[in-house]
N, C-alpha and C positions, 0 to 999 in steps of 0.2 A: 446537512452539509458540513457542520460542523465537525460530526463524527469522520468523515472523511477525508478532510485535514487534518484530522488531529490523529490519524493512525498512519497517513504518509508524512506528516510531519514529526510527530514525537514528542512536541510540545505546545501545550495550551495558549500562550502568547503569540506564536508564529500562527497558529492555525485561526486566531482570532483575526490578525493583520490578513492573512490568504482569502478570508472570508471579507474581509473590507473589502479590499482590492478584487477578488471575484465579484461579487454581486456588483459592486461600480461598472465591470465590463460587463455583466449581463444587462446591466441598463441602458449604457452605451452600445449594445449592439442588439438590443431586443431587433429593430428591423429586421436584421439579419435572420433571424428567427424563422423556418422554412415547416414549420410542422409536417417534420420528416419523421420523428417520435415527440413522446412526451415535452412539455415545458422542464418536469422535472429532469430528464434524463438530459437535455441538452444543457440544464443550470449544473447539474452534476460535473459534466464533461468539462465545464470552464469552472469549476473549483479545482477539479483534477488537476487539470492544465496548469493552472494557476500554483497549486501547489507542487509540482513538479518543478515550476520552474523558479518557484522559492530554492526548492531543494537545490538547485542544481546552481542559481549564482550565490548562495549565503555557505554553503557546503561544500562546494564543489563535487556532489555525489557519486562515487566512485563503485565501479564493479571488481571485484576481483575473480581470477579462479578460485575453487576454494575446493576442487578435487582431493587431494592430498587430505584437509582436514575433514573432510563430509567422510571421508573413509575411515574413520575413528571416531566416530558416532555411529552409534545402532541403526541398522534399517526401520523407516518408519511406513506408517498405513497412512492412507486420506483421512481416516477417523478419527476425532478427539471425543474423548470422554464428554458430557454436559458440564457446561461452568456457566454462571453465571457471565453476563457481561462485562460487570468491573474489573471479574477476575482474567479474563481473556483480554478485557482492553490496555490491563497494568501491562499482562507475558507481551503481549505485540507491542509493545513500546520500549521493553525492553532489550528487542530486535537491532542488531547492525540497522543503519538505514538501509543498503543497497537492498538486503532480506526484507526488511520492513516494507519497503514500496513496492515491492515484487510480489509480498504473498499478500500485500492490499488490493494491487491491480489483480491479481488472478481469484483469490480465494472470496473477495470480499466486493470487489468491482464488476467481478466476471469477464474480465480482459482475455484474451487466448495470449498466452504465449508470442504470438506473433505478433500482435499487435503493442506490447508488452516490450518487445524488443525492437519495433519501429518509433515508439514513444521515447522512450530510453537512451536510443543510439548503443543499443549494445546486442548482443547475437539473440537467436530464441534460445543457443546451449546455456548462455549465461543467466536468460529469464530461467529457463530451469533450473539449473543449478543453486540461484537464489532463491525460488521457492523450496526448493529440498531444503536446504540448511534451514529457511525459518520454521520448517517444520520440525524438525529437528531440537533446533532450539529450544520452540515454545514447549514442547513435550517436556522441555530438560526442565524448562520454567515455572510448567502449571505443577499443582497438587499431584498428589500418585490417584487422590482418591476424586471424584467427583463432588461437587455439590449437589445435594438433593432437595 
């Protein structure tokens, strides 16, 4: 749970406080608890939450278009070379936040798009459009070469 704050959050401190504050509401609302899935995947879904909505009153997390600049960056693939973890977990921190939460929910959450953009309060073009660019990025970020 940890890791999942701390890749939509960005920083170790905040994602430690998200995880306070999450597990207190998963205790406070275990009743509620419908084993509709996993225990884990509905603890997951309220650190999500929870982290989101750190992002959004401490940050004010914002979307932009970013058309114009994605057009002066190279076309990229879904594929990244092998890295290690630390070296993937540094590049995705190093992400805009808006890119960072986007290509957390999609790439690493498995969120669609849609869903992506009903959490958000922003379009699906804009959930796309922030995962291109953090992909984008992270390429620019990690090594040329793999780790073996």
């Amino acid at each position: 749970m940890y890791n999942t704050a701390i890749r939509i959050l960005g920083h170790s401190g905040e994602a430690q406080d998200v995880l306070q504050e999450g597990f207190t509401r998963v205790f406070q609302q275990l009743h509620t608890f419908r084993q509709e899935s996993g225990i884990g995947t509905w603890i997951k879904r309220i650190i999500v939450n929870t982290a989101l909505n750190q992002l959004r009153s401490k940050k004010q997390l914002q979307f932009v278009e970013l058309n114009q600049q994605l057009e002066q960056l190279p076309e990229t693939t879904d594929t990244f070379p092998d890295f290690d973890a630390e070296t993937l977990h540094v590049a995705i921190k190093k992400l805009p936040d808006g890119a960072r939460v986007v290509f957390t929910l999609f790439a690493v959450e498995q969120m669609s798009h849609q869903a992506i953009a009903l959490q958000l309060g922003i379009t699906e073009s804009t959930s796309k459009t922030q995962y291109r660019r953090a992909k984008q990025l992270l390429k620019s970020y990690l090594p040329q070469t793999a780790n073996t």
